[in-house]
Gaussian input, Z-matrix of N, CA and C with variables (Angstrom, degrees):
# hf/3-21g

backbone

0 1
 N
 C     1     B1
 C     2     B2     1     A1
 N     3     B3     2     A2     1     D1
 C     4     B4     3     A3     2     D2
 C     5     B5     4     A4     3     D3
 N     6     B6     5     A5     4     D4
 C     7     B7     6     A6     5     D5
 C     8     B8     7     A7     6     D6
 N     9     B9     8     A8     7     D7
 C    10    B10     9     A9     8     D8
 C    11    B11    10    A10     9     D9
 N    12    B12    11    A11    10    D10
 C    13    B13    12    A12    11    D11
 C    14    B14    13    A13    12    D12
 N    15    B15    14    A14    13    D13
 C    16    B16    15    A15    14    D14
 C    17    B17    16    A16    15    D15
 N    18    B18    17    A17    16    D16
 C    19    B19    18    A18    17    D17
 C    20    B20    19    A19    18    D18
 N    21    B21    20    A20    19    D19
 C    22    B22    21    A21    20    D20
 C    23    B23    22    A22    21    D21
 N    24    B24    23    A23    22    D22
 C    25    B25    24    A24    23    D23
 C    26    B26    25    A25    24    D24
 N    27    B27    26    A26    25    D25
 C    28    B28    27    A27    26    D26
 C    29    B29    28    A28    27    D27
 N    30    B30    29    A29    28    D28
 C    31    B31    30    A30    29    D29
 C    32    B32    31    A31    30    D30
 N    33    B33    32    A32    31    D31
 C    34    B34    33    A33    32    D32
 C    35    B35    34    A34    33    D33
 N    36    B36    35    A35    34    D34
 C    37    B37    36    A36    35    D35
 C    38    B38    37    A37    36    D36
 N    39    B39    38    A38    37    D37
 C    40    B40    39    A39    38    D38
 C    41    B41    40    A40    39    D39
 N    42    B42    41    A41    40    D40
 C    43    B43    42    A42    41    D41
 C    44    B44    43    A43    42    D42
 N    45    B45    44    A44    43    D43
 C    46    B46    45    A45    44    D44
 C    47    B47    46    A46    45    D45
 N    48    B48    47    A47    46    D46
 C    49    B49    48    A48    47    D47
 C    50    B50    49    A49    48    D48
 N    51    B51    50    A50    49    D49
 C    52    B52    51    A51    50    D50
 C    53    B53    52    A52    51    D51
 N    54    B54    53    A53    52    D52
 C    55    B55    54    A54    53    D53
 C    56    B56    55    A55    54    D54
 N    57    B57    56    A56    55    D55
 C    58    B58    57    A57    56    D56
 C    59    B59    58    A58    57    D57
 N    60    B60    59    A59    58    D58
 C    61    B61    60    A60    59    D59
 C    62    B62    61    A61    60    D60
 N    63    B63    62    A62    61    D61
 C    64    B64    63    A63    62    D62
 C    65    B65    64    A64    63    D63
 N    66    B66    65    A65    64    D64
 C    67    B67    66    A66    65    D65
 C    68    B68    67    A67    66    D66
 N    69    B69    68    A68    67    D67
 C    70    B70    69    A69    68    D68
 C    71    B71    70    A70    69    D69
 N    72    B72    71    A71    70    D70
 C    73    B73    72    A72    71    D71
 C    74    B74    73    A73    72    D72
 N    75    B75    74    A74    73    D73
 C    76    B76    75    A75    74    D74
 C    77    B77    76    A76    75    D75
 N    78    B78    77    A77    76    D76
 C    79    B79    78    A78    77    D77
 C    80    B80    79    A79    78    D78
 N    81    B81    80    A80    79    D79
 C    82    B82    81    A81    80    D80
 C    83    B83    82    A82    81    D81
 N    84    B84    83    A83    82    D82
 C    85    B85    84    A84    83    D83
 C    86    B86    85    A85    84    D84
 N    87    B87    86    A86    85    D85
 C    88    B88    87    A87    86    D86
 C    89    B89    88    A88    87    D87
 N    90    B90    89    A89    88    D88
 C    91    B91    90    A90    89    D89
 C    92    B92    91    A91    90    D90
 N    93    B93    92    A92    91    D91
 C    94    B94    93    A93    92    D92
 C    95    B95    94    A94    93    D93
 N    96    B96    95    A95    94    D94
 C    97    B97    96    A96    95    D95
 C    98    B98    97    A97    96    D96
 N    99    B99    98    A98    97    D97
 C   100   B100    99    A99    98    D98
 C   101   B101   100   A100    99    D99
 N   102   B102   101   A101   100   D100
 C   103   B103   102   A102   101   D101
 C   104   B104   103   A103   102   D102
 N   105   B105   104   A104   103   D103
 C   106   B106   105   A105   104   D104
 C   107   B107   106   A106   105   D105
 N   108   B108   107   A107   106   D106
 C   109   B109   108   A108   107   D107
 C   110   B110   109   A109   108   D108
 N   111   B111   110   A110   109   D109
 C   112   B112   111   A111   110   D110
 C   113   B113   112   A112   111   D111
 N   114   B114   113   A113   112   D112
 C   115   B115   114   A114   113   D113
 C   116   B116   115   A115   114   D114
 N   117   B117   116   A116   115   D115
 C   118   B118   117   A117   116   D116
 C   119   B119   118   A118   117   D117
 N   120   B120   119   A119   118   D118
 C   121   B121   120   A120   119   D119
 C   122   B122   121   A121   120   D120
 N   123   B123   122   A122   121   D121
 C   124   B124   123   A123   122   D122
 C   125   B125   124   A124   123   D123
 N   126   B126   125   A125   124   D124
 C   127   B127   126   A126   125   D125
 C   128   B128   127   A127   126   D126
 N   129   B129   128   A128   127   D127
 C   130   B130   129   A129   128   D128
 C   131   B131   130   A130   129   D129
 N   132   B132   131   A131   130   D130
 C   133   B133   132   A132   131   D131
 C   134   B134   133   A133   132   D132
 N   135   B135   134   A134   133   D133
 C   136   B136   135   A135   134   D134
 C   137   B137   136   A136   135   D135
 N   138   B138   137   A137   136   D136
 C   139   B139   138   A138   137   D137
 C   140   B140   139   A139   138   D138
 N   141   B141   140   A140   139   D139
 C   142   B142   141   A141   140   D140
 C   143   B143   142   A142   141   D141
 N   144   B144   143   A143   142   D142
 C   145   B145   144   A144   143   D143
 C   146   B146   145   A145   144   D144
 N   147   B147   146   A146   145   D145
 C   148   B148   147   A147   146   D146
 C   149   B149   148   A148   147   D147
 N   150   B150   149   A149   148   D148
 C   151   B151   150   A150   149   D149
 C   152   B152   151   A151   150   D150
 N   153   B153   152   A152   151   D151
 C   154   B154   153   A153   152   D152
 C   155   B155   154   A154   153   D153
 N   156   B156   155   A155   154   D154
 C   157   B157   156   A156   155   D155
 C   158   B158   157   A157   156   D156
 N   159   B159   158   A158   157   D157
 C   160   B160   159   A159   158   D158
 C   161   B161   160   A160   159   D159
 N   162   B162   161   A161   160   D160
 C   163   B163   162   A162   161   D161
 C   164   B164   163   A163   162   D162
 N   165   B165   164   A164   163   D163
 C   166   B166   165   A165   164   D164
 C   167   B167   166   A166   165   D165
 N   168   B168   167   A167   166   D166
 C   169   B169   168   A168   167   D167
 C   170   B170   169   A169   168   D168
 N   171   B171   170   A170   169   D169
 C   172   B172   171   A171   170   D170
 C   173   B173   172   A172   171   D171
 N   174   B174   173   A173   172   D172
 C   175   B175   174   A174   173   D173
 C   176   B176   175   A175   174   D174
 N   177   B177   176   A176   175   D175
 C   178   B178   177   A177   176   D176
 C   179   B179   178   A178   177   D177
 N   180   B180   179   A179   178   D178
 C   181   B181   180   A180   179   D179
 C   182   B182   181   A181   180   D180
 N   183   B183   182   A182   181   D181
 C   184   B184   183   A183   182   D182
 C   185   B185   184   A184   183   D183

   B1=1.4557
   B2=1.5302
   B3=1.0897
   B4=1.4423
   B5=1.5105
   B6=1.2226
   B7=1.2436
   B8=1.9565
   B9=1.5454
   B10=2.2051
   B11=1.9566
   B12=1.1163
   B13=1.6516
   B14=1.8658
   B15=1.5817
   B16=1.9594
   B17=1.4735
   B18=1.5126
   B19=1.1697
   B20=1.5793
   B21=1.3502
   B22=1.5064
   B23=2.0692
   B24=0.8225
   B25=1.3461
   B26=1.9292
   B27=1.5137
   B28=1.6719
   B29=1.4338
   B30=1.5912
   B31=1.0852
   B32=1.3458
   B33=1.3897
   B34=1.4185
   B35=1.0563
   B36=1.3540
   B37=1.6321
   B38=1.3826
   B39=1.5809
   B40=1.2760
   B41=1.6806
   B42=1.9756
   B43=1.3266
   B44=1.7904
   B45=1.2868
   B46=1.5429
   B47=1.3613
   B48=1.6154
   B49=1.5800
   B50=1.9564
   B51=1.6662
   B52=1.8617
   B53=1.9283
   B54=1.4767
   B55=1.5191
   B56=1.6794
   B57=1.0901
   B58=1.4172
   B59=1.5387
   B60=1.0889
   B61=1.4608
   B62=1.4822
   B63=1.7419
   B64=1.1567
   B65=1.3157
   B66=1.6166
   B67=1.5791
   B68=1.4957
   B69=1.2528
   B70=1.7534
   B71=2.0585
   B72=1.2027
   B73=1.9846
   B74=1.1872
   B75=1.2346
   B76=1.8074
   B77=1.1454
   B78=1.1315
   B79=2.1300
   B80=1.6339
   B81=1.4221
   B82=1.3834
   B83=1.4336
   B84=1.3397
   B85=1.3523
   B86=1.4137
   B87=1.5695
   B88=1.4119
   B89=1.4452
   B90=1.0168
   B91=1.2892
   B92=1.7683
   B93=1.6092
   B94=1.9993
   B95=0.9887
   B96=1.4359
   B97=1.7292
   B98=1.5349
   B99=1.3301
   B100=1.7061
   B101=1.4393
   B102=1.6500
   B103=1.0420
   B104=1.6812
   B105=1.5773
   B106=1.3219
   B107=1.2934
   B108=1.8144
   B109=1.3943
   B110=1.8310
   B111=1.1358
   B112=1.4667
   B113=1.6543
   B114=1.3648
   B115=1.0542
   B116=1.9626
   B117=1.8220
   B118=0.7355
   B119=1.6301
   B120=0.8978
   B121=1.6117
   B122=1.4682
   B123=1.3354
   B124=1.2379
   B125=1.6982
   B126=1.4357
   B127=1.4920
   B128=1.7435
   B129=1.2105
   B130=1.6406
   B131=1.7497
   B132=1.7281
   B133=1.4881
   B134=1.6324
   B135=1.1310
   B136=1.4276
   B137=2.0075
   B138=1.4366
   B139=1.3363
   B140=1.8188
   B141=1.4449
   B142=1.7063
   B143=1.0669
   B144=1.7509
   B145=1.2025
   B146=1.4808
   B147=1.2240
   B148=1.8140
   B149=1.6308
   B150=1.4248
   B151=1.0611
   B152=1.6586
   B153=1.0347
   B154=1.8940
   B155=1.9824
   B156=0.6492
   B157=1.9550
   B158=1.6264
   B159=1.3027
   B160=1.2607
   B161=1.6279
   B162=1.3859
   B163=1.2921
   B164=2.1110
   B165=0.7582
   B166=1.7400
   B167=1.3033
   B168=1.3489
   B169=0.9712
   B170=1.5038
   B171=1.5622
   B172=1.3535
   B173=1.4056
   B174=1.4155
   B175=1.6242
   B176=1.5623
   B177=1.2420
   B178=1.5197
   B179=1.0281
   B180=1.3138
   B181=1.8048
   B182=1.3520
   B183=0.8991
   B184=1.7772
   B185=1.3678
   A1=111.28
   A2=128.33
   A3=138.01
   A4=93.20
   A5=145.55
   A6=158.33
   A7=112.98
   A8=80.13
   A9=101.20
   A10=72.06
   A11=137.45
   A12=138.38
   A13=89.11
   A14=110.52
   A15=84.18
   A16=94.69
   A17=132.81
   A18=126.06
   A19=122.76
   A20=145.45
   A21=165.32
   A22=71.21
   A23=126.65
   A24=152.61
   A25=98.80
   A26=84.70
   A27=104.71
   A28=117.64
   A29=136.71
   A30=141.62
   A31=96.85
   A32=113.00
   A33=116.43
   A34=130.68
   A35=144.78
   A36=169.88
   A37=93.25
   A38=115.69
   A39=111.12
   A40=133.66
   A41=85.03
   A42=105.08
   A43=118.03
   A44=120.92
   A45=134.00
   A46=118.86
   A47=87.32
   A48=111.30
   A49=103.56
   A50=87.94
   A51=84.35
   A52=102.93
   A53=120.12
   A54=101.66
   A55=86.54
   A56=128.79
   A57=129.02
   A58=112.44
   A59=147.94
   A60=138.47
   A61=117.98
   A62=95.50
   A63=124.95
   A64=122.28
   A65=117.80
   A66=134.72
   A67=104.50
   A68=126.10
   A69=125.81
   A70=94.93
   A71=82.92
   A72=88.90
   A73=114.80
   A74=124.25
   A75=115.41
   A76=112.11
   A77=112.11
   A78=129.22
   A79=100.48
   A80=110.84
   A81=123.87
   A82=91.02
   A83=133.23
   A84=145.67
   A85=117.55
   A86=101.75
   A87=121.86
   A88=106.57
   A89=148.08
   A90=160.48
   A91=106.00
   A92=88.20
   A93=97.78
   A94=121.15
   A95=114.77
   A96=110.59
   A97=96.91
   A98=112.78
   A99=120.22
   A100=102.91
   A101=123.54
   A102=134.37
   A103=116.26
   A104=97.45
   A105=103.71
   A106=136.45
   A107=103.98
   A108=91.25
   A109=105.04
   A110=99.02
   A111=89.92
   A112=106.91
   A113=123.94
   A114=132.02
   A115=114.54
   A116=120.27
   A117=97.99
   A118=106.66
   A119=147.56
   A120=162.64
   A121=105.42
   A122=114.13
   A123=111.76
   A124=113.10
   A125=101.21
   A126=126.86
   A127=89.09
   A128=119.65
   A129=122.27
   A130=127.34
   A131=91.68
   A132=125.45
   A133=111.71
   A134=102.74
   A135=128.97
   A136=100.79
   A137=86.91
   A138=100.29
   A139=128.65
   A140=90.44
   A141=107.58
   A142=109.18
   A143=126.19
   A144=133.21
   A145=141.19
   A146=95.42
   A147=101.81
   A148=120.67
   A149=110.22
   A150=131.75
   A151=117.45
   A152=81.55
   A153=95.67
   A154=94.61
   A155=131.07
   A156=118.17
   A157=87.82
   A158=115.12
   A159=117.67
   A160=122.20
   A161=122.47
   A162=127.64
   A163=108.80
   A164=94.16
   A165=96.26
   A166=96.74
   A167=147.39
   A168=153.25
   A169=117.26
   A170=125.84
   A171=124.36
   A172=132.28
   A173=106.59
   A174=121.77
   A175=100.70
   A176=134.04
   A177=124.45
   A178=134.31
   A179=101.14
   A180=121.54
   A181=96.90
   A182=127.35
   A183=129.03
   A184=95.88
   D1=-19.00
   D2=-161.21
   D3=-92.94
   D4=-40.06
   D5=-167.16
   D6=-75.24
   D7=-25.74
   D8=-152.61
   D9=-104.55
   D10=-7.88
   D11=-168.85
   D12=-111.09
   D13=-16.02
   D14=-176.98
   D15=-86.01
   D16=-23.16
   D17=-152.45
   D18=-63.07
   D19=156.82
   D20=-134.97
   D21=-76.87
   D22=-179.46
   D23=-173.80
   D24=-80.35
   D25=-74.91
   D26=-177.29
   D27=-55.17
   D28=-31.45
   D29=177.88
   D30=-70.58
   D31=-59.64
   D32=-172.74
   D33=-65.55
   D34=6.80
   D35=178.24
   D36=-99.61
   D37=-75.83
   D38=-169.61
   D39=-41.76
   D40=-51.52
   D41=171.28
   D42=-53.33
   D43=-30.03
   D44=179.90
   D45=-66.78
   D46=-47.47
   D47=-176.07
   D48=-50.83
   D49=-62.81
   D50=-157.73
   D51=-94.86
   D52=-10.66
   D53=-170.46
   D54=-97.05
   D55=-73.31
   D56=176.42
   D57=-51.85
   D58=-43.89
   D59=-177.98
   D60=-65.89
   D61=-57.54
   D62=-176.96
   D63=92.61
   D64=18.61
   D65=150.61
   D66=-9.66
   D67=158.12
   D68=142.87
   D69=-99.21
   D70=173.16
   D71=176.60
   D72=-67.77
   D73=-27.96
   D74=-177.95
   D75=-75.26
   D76=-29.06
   D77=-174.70
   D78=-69.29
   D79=-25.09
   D80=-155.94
   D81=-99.05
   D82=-59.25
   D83=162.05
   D84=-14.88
   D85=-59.25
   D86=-173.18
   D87=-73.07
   D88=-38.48
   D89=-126.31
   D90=-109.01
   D91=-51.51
   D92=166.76
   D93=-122.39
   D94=24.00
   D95=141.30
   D96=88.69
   D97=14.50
   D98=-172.44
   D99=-106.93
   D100=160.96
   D101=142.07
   D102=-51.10
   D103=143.43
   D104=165.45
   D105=-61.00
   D106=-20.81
   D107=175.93
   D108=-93.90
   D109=4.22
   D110=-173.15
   D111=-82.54
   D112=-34.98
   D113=177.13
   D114=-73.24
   D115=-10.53
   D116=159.55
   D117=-96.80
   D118=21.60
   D119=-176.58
   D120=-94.97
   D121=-46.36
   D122=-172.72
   D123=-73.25
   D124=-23.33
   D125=-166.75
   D126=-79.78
   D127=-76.78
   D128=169.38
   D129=-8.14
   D130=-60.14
   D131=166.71
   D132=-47.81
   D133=-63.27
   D134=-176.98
   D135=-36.91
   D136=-79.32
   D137=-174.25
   D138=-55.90
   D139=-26.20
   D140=164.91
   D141=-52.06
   D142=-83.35
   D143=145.16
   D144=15.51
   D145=-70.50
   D146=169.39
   D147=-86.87
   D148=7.24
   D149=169.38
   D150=-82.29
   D151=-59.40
   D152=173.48
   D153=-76.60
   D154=-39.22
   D155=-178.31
   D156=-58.91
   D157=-68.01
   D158=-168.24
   D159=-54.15
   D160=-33.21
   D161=162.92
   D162=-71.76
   D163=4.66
   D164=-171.77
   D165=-114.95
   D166=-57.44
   D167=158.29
   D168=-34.02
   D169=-48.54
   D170=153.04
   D171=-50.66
   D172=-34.95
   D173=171.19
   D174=-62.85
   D175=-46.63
   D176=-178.06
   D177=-86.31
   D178=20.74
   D179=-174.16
   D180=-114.56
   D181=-24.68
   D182=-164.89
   D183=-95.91

């Protein structure tokens, strides 16, 4: 959770919205006034993101 708390504002809403809430994207769409594909983009983004924290974070443990 501390990682899903560094993210851009917008990734991190989205990301809340549909993996933790469990929104679908149009519900998510509607909600912030965004396109659907933008809200699954942000979700895309999102997950890139905590990918690379999480691969960086493994690098400094070793």
């Amino acid at each position: 959770m501390k990682l899903v708390q560094k993210l851009p504002v917008g990734y991190r809403t989205v990301f809340n919205l549909f993996v933790i809430e469990g929104y679908a994207h149009q519900e998510i769409a509607e909600m912030l006034d965004v396109s659907e594909s933008t809200s699954k983009t942000q979700l895309f983004k999102a997950r890139a993101a905590l990918k690379v924290m999480i691969e960086q974070l493994e690098q400094q443990e070793q």
